[in-house]
N, CA and C atoms of all chains as a GROMACS GRO file, in nm:
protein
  570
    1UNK      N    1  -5.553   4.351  -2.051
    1UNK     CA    2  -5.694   4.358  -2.013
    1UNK      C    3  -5.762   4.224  -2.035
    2UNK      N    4  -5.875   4.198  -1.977
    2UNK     CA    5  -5.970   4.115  -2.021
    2UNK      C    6  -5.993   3.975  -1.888
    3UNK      N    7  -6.059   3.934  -1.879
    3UNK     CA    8  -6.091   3.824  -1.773
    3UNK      C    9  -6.068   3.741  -1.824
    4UNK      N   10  -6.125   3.662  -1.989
    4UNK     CA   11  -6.081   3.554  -2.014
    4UNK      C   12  -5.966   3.543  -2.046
    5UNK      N   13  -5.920   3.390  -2.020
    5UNK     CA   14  -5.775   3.374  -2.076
    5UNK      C   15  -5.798   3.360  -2.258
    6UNK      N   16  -5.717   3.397  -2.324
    6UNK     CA   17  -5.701   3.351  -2.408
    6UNK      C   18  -5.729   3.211  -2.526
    7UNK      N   19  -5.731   3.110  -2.426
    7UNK     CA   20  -5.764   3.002  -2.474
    7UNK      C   21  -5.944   2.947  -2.413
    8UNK      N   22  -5.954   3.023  -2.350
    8UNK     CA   23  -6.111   3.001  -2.279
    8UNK      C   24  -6.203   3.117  -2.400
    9UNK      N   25  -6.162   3.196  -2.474
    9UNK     CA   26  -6.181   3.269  -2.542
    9UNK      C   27  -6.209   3.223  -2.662
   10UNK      N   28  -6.155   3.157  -2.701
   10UNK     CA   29  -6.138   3.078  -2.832
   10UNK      C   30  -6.216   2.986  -2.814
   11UNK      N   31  -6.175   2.860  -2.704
   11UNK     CA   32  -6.278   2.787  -2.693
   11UNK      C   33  -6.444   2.855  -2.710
   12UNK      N   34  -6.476   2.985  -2.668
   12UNK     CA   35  -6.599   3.039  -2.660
   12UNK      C   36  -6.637   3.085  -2.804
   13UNK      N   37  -6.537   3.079  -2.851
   13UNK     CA   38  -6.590   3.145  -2.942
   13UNK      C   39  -6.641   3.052  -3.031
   14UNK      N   40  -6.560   2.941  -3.108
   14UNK     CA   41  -6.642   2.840  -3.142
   14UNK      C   42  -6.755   2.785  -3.086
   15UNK      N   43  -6.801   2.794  -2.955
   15UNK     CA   44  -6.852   2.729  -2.945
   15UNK      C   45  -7.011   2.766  -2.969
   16UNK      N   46  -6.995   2.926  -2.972
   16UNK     CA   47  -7.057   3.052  -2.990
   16UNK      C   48  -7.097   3.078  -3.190
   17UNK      N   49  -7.025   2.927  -3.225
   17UNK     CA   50  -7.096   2.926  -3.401
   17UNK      C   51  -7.212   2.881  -3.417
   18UNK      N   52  -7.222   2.770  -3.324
   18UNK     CA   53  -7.363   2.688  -3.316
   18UNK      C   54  -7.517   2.805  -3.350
   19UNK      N   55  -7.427   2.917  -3.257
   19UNK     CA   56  -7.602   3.018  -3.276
   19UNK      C   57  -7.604   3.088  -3.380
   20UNK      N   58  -7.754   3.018  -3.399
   20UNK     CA   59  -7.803   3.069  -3.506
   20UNK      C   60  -7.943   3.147  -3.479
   21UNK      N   61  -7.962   3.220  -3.326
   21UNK     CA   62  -8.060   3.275  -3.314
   21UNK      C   63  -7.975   3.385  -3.251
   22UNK      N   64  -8.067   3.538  -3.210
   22UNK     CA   65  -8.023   3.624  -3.130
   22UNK      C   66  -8.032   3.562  -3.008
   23UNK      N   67  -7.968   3.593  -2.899
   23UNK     CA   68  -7.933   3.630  -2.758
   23UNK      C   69  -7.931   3.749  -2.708
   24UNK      N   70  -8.046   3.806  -2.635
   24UNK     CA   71  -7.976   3.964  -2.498
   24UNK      C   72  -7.969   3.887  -2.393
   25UNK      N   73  -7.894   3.916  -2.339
   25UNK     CA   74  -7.814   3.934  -2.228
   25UNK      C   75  -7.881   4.040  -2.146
   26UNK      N   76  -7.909   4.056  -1.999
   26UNK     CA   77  -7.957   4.198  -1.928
   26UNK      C   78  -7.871   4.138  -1.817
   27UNK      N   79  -7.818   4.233  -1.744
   27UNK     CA   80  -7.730   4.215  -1.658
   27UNK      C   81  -7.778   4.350  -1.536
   28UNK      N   82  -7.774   4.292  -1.417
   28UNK     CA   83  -7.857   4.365  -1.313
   28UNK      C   84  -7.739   4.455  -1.223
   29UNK      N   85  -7.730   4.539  -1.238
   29UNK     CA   86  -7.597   4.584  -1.109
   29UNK      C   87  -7.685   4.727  -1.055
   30UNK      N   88  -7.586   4.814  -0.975
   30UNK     CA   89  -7.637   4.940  -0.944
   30UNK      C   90  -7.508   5.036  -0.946
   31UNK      N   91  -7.529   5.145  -0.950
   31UNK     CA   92  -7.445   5.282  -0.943
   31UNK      C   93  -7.337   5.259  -0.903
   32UNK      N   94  -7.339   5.229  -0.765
   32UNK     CA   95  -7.200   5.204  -0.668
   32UNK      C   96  -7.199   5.059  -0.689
   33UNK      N   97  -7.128   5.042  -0.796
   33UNK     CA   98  -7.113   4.849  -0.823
   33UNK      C   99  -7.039   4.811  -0.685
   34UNK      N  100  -7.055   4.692  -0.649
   34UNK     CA  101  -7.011   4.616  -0.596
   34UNK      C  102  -6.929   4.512  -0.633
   35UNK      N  103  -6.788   4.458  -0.591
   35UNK     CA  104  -6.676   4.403  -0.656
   35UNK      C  105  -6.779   4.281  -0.762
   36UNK      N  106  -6.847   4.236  -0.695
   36UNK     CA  107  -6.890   4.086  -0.798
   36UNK      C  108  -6.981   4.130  -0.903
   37UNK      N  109  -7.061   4.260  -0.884
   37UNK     CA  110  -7.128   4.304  -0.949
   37UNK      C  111  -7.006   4.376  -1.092
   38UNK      N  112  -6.949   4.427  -1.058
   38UNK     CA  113  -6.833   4.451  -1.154
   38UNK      C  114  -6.790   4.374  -1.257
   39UNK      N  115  -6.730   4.195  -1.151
   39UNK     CA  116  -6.677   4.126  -1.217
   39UNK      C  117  -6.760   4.045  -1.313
   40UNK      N  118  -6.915   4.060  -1.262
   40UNK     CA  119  -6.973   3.992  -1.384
   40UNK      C  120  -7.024   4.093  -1.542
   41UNK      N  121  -7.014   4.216  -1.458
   41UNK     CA  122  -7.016   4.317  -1.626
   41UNK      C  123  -6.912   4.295  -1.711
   42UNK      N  124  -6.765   4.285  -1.666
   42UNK     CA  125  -6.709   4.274  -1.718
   42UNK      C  126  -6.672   4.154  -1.785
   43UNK      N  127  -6.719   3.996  -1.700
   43UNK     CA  128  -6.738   3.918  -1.787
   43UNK      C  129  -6.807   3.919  -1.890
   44UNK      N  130  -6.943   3.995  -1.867
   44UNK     CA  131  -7.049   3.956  -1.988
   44UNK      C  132  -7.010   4.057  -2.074
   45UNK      N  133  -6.931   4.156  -2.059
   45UNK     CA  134  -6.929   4.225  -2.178
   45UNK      C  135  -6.830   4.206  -2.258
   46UNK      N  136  -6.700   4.060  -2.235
   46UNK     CA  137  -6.637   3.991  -2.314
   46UNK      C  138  -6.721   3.890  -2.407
   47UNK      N  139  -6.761   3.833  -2.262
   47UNK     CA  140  -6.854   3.716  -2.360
   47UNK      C  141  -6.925   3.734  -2.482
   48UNK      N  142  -7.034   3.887  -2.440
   48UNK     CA  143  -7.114   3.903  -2.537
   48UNK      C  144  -7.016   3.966  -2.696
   49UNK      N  145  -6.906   4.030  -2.675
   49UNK     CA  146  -6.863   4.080  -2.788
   49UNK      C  147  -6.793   3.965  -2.872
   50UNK      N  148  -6.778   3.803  -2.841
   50UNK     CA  149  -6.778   3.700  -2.928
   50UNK      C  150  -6.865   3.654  -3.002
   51UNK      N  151  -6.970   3.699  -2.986
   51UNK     CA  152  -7.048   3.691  -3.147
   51UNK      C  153  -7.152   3.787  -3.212
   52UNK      N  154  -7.182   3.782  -3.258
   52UNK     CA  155  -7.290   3.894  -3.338
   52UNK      C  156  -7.437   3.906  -3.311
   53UNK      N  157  -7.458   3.780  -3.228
   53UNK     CA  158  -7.605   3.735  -3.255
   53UNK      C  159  -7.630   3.786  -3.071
   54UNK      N  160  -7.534   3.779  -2.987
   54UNK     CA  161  -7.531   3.801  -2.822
   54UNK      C  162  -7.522   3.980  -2.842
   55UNK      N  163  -7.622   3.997  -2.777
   55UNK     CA  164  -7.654   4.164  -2.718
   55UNK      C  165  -7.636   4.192  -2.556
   56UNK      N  166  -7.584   4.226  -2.494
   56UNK     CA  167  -7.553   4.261  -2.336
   56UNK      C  168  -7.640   4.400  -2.320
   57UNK      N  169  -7.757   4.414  -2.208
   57UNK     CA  170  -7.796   4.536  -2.181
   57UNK      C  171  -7.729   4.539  -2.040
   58UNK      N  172  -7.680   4.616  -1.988
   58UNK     CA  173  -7.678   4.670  -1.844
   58UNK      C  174  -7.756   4.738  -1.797
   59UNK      N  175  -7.870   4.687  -1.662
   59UNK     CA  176  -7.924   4.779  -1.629
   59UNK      C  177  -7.900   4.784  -1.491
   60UNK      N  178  -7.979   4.924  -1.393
   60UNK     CA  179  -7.954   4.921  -1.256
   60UNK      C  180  -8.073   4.901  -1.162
   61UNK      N  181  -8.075   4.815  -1.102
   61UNK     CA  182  -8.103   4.758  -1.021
   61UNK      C  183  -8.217   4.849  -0.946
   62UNK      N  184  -8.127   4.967  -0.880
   62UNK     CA  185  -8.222   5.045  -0.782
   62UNK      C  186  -8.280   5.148  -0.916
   63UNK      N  187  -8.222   5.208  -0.996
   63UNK     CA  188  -8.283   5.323  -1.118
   63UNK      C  189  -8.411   5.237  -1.161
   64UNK      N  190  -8.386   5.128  -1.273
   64UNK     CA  191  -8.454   5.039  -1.292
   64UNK      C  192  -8.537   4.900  -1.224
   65UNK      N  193  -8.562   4.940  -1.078
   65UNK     CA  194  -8.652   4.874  -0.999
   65UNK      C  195  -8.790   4.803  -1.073
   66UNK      N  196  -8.868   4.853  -1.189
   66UNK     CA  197  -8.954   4.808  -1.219
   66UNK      C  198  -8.914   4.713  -1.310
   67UNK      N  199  -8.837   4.756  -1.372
   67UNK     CA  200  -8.776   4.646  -1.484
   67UNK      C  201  -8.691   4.536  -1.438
   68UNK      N  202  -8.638   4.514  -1.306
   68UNK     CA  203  -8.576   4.429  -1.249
   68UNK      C  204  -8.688   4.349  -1.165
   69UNK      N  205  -8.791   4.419  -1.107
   69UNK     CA  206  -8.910   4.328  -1.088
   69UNK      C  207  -8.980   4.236  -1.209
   70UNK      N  208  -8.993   4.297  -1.326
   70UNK     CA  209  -9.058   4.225  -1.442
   70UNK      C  210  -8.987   4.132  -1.478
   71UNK      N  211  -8.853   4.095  -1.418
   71UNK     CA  212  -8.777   3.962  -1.446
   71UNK      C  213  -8.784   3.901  -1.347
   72UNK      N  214  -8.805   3.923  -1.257
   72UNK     CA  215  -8.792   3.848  -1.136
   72UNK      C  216  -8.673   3.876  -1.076
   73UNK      N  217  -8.606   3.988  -1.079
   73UNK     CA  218  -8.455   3.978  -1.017
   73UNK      C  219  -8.458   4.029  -0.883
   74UNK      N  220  -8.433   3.998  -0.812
   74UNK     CA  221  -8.465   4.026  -0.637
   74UNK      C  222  -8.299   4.079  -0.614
   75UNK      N  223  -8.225   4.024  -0.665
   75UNK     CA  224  -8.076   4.036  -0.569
   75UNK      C  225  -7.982   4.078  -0.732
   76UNK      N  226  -7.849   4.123  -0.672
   76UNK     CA  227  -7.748   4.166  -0.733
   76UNK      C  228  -7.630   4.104  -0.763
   77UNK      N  229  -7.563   4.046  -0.810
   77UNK     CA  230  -7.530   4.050  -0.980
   77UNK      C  231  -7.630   3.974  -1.008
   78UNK      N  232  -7.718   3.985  -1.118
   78UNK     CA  233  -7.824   3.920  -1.189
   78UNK      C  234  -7.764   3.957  -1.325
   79UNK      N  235  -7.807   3.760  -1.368
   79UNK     CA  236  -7.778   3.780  -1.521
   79UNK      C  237  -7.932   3.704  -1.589
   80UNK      N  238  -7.957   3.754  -1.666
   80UNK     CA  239  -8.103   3.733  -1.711
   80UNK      C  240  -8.022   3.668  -1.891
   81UNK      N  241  -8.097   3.569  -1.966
   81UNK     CA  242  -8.082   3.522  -2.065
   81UNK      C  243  -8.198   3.515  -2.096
   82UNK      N  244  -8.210   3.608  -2.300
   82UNK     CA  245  -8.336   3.609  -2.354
   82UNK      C  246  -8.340   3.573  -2.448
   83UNK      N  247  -8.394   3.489  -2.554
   83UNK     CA  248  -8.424   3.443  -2.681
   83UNK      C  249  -8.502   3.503  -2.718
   84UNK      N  250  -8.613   3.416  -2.790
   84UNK     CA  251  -8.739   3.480  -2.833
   84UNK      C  252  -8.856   3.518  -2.726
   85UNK      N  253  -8.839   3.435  -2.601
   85UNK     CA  254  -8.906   3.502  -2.487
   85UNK      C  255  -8.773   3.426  -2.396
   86UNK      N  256  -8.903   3.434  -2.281
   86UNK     CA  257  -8.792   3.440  -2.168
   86UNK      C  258  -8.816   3.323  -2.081
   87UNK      N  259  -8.671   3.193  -2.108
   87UNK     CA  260  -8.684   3.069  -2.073
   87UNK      C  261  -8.687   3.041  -1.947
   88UNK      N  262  -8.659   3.237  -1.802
   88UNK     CA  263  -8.660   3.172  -1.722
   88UNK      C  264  -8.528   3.123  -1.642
   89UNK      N  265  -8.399   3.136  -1.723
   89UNK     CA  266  -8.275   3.174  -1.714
   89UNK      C  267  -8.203   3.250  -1.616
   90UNK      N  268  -8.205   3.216  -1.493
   90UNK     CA  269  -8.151   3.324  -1.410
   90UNK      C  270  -7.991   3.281  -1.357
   91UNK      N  271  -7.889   3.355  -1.357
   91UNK     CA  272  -7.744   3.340  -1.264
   91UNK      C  273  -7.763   3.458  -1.150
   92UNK      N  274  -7.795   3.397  -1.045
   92UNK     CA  275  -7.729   3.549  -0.921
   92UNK      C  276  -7.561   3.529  -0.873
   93UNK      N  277  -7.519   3.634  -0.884
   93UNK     CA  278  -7.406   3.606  -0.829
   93UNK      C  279  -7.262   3.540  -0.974
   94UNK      N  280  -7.128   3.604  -0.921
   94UNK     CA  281  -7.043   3.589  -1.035
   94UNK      C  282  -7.081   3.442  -1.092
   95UNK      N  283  -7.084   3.437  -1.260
   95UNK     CA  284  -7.076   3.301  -1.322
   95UNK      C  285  -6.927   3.257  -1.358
   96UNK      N  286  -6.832   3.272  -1.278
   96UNK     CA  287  -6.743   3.223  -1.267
   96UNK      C  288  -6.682   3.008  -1.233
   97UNK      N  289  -6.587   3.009  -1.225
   97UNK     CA  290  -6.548   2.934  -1.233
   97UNK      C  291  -6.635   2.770  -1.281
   98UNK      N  292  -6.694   2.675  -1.255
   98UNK     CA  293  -6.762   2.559  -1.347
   98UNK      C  294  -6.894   2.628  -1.382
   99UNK      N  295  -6.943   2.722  -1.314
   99UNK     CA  296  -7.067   2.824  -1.325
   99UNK      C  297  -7.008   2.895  -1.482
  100UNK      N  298  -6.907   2.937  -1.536
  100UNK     CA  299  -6.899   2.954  -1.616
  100UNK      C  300  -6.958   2.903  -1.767
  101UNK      N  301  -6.868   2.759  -1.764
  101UNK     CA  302  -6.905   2.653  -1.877
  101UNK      C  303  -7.133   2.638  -1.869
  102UNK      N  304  -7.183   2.658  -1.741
  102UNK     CA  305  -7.292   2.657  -1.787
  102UNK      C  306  -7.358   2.722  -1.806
  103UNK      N  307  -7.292   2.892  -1.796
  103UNK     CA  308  -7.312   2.994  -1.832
  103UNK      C  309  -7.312   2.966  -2.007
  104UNK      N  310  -7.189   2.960  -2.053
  104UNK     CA  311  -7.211   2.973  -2.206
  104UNK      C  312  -7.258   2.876  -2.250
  105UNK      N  313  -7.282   2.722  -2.175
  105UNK     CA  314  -7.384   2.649  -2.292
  105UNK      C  315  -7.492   2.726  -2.269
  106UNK      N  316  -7.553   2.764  -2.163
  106UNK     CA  317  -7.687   2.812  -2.213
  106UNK      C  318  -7.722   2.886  -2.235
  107UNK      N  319  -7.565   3.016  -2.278
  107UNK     CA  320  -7.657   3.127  -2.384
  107UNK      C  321  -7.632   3.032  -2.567
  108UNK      N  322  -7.563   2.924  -2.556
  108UNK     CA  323  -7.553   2.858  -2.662
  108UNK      C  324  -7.680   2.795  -2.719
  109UNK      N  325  -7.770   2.729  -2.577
  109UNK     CA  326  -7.887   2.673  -2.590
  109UNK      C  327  -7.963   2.750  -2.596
  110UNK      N  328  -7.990   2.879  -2.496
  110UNK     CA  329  -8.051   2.987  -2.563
  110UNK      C  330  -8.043   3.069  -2.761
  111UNK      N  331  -7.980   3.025  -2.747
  111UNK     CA  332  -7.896   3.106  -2.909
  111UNK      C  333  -7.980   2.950  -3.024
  112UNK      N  334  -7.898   2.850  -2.977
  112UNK     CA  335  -7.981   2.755  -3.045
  112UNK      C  336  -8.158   2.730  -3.076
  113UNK      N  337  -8.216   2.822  -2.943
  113UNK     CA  338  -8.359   2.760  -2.948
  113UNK      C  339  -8.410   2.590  -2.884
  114UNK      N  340  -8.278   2.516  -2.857
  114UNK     CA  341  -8.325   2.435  -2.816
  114UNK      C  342  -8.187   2.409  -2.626
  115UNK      N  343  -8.279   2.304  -2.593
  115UNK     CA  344  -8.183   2.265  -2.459
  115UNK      C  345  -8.118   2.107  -2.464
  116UNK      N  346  -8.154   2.096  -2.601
  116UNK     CA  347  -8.067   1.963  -2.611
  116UNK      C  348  -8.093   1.830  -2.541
  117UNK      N  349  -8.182   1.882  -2.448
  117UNK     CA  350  -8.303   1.767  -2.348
  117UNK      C  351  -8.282   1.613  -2.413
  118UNK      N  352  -8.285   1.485  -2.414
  118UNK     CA  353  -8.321   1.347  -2.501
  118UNK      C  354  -8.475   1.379  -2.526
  119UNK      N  355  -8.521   1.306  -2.570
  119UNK     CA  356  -8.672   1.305  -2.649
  119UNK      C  357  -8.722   1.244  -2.511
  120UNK      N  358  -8.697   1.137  -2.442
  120UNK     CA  359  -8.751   1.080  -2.324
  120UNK      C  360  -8.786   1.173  -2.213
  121UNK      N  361  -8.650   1.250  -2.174
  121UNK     CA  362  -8.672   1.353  -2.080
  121UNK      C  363  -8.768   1.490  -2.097
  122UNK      N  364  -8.755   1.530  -2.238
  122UNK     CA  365  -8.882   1.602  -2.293
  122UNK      C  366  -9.043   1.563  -2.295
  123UNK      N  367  -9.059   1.409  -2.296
  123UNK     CA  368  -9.142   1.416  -2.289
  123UNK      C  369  -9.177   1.345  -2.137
  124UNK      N  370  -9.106   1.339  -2.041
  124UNK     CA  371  -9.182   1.334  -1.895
  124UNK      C  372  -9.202   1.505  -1.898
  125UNK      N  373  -9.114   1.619  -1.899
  125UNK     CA  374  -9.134   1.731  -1.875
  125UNK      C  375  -9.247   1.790  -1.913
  126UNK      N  376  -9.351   1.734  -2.047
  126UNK     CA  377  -9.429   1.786  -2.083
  126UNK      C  378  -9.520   1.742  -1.999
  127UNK      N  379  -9.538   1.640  -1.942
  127UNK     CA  380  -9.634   1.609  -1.861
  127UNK      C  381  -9.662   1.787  -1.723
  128UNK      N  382  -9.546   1.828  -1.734
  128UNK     CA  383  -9.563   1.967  -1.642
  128UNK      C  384  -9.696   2.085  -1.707
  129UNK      N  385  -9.768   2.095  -1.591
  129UNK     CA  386  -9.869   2.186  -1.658
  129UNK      C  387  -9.896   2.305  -1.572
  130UNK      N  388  -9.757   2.351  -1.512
  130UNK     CA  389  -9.768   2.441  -1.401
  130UNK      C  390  -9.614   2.534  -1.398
  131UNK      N  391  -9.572   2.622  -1.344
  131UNK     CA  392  -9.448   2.691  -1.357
  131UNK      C  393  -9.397   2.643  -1.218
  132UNK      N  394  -9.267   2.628  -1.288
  132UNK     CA  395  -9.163   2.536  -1.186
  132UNK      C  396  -9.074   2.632  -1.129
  133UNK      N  397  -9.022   2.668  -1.012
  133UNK     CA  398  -8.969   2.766  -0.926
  133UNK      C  399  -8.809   2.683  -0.919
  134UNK      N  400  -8.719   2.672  -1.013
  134UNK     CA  401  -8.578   2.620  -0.974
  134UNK      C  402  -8.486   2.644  -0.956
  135UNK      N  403  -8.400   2.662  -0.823
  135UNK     CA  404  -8.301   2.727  -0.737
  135UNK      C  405  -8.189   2.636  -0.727
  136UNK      N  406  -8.094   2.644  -0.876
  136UNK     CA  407  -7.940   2.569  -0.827
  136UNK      C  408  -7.876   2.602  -0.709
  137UNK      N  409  -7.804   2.620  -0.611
  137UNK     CA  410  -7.736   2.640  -0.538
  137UNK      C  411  -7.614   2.617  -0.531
  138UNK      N  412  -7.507   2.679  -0.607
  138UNK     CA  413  -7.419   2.624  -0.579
  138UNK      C  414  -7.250   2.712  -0.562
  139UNK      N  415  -7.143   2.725  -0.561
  139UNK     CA  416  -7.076   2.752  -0.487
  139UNK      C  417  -6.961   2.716  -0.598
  140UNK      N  418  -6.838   2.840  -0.538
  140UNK     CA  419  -6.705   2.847  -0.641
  140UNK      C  420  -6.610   2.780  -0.641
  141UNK      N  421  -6.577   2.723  -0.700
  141UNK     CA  422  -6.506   2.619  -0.773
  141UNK      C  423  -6.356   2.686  -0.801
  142UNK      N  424  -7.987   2.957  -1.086
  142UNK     CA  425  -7.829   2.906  -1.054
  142UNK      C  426  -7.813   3.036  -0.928
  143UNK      N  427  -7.764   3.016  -0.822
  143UNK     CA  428  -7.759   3.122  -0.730
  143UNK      C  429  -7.617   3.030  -0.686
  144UNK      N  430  -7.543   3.159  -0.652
  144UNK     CA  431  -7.416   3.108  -0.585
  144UNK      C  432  -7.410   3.183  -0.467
  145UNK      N  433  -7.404   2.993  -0.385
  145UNK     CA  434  -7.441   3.024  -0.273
  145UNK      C  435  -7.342   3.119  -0.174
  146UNK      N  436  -7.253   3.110  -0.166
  146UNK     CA  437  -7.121   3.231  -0.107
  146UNK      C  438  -7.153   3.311  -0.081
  147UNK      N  439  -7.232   3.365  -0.242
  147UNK     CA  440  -7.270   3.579  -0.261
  147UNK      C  441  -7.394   3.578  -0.201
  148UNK      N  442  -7.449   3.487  -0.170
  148UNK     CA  443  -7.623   3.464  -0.122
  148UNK      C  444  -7.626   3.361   0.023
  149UNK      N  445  -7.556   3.414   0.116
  149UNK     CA  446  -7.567   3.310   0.253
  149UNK      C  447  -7.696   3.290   0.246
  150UNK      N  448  -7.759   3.391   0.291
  150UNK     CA  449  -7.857   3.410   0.385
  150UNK      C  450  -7.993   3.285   0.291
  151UNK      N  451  -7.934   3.254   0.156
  151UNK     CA  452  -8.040   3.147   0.089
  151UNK      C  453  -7.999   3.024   0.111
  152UNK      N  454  -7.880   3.036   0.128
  152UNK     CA  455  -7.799   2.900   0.176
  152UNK      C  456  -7.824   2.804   0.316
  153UNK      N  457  -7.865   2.959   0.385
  153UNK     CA  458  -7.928   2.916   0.547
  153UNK      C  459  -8.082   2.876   0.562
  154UNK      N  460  -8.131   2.964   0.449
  154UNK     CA  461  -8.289   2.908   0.470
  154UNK      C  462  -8.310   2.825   0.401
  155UNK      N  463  -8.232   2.737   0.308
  155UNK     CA  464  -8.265   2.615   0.237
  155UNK      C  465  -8.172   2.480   0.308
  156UNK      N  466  -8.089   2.540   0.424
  156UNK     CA  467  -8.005   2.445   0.489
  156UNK      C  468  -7.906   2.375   0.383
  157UNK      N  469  -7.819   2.500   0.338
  157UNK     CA  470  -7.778   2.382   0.207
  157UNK      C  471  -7.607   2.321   0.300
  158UNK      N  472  -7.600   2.236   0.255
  158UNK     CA  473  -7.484   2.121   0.316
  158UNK      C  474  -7.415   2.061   0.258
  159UNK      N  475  -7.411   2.059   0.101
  159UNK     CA  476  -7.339   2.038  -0.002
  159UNK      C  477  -7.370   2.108  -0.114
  160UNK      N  478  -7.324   2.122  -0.210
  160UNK     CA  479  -7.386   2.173  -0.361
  160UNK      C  480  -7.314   2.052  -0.455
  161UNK      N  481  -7.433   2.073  -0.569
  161UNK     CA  482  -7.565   2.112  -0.588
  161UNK      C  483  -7.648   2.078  -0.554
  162UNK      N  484  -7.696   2.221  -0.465
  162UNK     CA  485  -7.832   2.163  -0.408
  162UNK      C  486  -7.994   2.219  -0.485
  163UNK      N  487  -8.062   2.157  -0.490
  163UNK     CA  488  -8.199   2.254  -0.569
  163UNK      C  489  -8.285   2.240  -0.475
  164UNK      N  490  -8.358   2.354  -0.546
  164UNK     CA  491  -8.466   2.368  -0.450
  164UNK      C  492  -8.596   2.397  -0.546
  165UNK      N  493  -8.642   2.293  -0.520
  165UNK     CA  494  -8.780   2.296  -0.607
  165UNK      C  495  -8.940   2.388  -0.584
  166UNK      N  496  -8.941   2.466  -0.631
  166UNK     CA  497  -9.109   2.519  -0.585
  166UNK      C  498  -9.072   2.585  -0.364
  167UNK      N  499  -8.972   2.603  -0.362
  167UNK     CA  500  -8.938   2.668  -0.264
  167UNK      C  501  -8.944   2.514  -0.122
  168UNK      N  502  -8.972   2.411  -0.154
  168UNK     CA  503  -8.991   2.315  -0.084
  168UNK      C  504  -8.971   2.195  -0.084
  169UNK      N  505  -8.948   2.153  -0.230
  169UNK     CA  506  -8.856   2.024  -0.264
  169UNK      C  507  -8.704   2.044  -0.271
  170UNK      N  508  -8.566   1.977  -0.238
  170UNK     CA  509  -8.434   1.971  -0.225
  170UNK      C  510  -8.451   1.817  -0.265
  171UNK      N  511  -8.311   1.849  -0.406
  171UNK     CA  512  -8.277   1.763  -0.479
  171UNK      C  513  -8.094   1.843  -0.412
  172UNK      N  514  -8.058   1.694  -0.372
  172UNK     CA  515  -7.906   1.693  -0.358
  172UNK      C  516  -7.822   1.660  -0.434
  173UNK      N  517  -7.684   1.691  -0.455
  173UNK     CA  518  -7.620   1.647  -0.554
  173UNK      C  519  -7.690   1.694  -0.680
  174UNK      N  520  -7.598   1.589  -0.821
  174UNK     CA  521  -7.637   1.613  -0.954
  174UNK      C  522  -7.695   1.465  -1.034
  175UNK      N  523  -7.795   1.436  -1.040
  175UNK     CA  524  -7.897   1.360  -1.057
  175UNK      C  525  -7.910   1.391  -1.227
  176UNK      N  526  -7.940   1.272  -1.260
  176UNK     CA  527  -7.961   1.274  -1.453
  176UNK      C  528  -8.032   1.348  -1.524
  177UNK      N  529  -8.057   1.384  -1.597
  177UNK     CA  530  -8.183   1.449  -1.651
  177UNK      C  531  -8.300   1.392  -1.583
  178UNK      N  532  -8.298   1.274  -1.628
  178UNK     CA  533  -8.432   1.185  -1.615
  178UNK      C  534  -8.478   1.173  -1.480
  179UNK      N  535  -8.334   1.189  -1.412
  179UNK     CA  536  -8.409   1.202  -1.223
  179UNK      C  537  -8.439   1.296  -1.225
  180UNK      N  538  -8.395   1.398  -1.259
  180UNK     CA  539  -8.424   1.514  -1.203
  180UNK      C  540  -8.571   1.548  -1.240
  181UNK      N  541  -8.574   1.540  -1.380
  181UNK     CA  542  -8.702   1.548  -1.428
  181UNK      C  543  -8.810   1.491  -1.353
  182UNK      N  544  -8.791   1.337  -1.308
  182UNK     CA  545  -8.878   1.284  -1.221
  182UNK      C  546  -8.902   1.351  -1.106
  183UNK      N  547  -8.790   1.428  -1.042
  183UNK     CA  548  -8.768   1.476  -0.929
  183UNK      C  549  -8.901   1.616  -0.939
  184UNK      N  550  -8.844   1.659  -1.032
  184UNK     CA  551  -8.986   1.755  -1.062
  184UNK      C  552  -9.120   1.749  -1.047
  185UNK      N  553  -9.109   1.598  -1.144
  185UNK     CA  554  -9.264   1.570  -1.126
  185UNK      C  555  -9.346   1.536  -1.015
  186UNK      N  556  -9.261   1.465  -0.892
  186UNK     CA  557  -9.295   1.442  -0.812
  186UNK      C  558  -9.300   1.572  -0.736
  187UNK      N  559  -9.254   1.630  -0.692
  187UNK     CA  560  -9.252   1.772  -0.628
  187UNK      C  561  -9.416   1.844  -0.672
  188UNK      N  562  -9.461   1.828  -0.773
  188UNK     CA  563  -9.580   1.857  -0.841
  188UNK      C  564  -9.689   1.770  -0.837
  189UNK      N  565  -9.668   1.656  -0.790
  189UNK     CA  566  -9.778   1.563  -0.703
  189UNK      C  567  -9.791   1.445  -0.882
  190UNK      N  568  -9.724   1.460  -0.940
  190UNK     CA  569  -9.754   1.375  -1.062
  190UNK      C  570  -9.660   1.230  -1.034
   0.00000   0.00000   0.00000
């Protein structure tokens, strides 16, 4: 069983010491999963059982319509990442292959409380005094 | 992060033609992977700053 290999596992898991805050996890699917919708429950519910501080909720999509609106989740597989609020964190679609690695730094950076930003780049960002709408796009590896 | 494959139909209305592509405020496209510091700039400008 299991999606990760073995050694991608390990790697996660150390890397998964750094946090020292909680992490949930909410993960968006529906009833009649759909193959990618599947494959990302079942990723996140490896991922999340490598540390103590990562919580995985599953919810559904069409049952839970209001609660998938209050995140903003429009589409299916949705993975939502929460700290102490909500940074805003969205994956649609499997976090597989290099989508992976930035999957777990940033429940790492989530978990940390910080994004590791330089002090320079933090502070052009603060100059932002408005909510920023940002759409990676990108494709499997 | 949207992958574009499982999501054509965003892929078509943002004309994407390589990845990574972003899409800023539904109207700025940043191509490729640009530094923090561009990108950041890339932001700001998208925001008229």
């Amino acid at each position: 069983m299991g999606i990760l290999k073995d050694k991608d596992r390990n790697k996660v898991q150390n890397l998964f010491k750094q946090i020292d805050n909680d992490v949930t996890i909410l993960m968006f699917t529906q009833e009649t999963e759909c193959q990618r919708c599947e494959m990302t429950r079942k990723m996140l519910e490896e991922i999340s059982g490598l540390s103590d501080r990562i919580s995985l909720e599953v919810h559904d999509f069409v049952a839970e319509g209001d609660l998938a609106k209050k995140h903003g989740v429009d589409k299916i597989p949705a993975t939502v990442l929460l700290g102490d609020k909500d940074y805003g964190i969205r994956f649609y679609g499997v976090p597989a292959g290099y989508e992976f690695n930035v999957l777990i730094q940033d429940i790492r950076d989530v978990g940390k409380r910080n994004p590791g930003l330089s002090e320079a780049v933090t502070a052009e960002l603060a100059k932002i005094d408005e909510p920023i709408h940002l759409q990676v796009i990108i494709s499997p590896t | 992060m949207v992958e574009g494959s499982e999501f054509p139909f965003l892929a078509v209305k943002y004309n994407v033609q390589g990845v990574p592509h972003t899409v800023i405020n539904e109207e700025h496209s940043v191509i490729g992977a640009p530094s923090e510091m561009e990108f950041a700039r890339e932001i700001l400008k998208a925001v008229g700053k």
